[in-house]
C-alpha positions as CSV (number, residue, x, y, z in Angstrom):
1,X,-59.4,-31.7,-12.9
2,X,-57.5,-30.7,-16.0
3,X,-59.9,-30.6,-17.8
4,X,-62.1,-27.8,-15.5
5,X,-59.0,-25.7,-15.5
6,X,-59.3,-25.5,-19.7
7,X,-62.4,-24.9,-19.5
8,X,-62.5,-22.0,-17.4
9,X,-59.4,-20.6,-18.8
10,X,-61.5,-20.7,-22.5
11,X,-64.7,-19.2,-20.3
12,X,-62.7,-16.7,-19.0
13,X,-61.0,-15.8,-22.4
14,X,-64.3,-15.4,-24.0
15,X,-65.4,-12.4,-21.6
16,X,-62.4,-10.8,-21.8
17,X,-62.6,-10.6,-25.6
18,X,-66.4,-9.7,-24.9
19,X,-65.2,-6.6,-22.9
20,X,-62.7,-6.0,-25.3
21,X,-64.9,-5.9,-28.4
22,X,-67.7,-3.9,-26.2
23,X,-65.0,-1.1,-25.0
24,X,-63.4,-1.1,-28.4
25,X,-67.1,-0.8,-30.0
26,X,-68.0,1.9,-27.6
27,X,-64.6,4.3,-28.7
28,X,-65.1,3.7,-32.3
29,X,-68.4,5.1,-31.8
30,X,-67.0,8.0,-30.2
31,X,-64.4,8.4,-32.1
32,X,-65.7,11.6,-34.4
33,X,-66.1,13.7,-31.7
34,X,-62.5,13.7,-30.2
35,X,-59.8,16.2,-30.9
36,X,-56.7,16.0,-32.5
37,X,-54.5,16.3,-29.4
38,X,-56.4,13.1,-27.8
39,X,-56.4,11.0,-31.4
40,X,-53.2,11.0,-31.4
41,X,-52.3,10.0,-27.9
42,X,-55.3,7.1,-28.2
43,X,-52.5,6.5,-31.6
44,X,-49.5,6.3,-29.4
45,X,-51.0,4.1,-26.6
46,X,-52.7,1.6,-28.8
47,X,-49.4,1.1,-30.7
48,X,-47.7,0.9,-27.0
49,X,-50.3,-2.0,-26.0
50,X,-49.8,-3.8,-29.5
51,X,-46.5,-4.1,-28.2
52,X,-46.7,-5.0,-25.2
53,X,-49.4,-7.6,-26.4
54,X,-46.8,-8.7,-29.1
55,X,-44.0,-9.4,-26.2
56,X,-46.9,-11.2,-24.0
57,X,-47.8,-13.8,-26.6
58,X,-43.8,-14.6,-27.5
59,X,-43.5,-14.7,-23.8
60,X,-46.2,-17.5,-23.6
61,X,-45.2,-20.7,-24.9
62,X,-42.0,-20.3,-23.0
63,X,-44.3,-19.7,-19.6
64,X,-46.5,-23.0,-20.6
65,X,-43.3,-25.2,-20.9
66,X,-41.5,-24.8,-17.4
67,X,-45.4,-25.1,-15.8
68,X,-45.9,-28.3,-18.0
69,X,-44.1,-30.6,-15.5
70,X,-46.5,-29.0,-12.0
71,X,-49.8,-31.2,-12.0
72,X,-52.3,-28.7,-11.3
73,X,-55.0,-29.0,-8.3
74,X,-52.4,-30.1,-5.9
75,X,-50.2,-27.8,-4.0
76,X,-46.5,-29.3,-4.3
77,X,-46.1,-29.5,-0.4
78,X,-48.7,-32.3,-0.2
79,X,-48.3,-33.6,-3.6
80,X,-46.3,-36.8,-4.1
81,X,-46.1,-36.7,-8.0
82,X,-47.2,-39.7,-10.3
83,X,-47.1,-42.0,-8.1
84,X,-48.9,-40.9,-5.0
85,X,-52.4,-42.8,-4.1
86,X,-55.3,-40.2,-4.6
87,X,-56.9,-42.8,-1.5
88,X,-54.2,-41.9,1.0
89,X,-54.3,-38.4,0.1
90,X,-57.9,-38.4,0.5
91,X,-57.8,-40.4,3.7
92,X,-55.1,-37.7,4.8
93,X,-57.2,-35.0,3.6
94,X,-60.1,-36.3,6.0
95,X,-57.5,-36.5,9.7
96,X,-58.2,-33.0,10.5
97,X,-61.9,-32.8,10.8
98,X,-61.1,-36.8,12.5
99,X,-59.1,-34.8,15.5
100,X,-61.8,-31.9,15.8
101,X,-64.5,-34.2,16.5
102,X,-61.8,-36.4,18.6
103,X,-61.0,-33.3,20.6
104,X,-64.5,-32.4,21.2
105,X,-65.7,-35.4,22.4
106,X,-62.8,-35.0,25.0
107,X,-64.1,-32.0,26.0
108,X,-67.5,-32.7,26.3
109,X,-66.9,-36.5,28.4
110,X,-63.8,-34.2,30.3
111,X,-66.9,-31.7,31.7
112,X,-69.5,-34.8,32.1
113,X,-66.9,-36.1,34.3
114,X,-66.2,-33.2,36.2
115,X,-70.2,-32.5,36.7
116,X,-70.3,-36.2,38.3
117,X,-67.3,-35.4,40.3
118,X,-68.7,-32.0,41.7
119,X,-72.4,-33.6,42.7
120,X,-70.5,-36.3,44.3
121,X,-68.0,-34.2,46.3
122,X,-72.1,-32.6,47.4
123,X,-73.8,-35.9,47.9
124,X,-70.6,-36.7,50.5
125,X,-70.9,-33.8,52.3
126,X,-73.6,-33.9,52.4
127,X,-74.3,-37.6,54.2
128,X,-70.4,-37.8,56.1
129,X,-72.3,-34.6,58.3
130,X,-75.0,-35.5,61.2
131,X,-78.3,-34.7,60.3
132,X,-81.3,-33.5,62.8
133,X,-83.5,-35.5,63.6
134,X,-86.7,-33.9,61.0
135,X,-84.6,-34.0,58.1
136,X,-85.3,-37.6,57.9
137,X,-89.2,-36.7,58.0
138,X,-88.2,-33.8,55.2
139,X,-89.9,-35.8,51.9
140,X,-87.1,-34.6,49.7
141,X,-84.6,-36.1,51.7
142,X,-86.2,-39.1,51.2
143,X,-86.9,-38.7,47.7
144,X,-82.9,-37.8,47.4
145,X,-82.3,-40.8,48.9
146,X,-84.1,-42.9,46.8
147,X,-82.8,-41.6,43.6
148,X,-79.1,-42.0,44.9
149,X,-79.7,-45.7,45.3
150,X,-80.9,-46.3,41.7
């Protein structure tokens, strides 16, 4: 994991020094064309940013020690240190996509039940009332019969 980190923090360093060497190509270029006036402000803001950059880069090493001892890839609220099993944290990792599919099979066998609860609350209203005499000739009521015996 480590290792992908360095090696998009030297990918990502490479474009920037790119750009850098593209924009500072670009205002050497047009450098013979500006005035006095704007030379020497360009003067006094790249001294300001050498400065600056100077400050950064004693800053640095001093940044990289106190992050040294935070592993990175793992956020500190789930991380156990050293130690921790990378099999429990997977397993862990895994219980929240475990409950959605719990919880939606509780749902879905919560409304099955409920269907087989309405059509039987029908079917006994159905039979507990007297029926006329025809309905037993009706073929549908026949053909409702026999598929509520099977």
């Amino acid at each position: 994991m480590n290792m992908q980190h360095s090696h998009f923090d030297q990918e990502l360093d490479a474009r920037v020094t790119r750009l850098g060497l593209r924009l500072a190509a670009g205002l050497t270029e047009h450098n013979e064309h500006l005035g006095p006036d704007i030379t020497a402000r360009l003067q006094f803001a790249r001294e300001q940013a050498l400065i600056k950059a100077k400050a950064a880069r004693a800053a640095q090493p001093a940044l990289a020690a106190s992050t040294n001892s935070v592993p990175m890839g793992a956020s500190l609220a789930l991380h156990g240190g050293a130690d921790h099993s990378t099999r429990w944290f997977k397993l862990f990792s895994l219980m929240p996509l475990l409950a959605l599919v719990l919880g939606l099979f509780l749902i879905q066998h919560s409304q099955w039940y409920q269907q087989i609860q309405a059509a039987a609350e029908v079917d006994t209203a159905l039979l507990s009332k007297p029926l006329p005499p025809t309905a037993y000739s009706d073929p549908g009521f026949n053909e409702f019969l026999s598929e509520e015996h099977e």
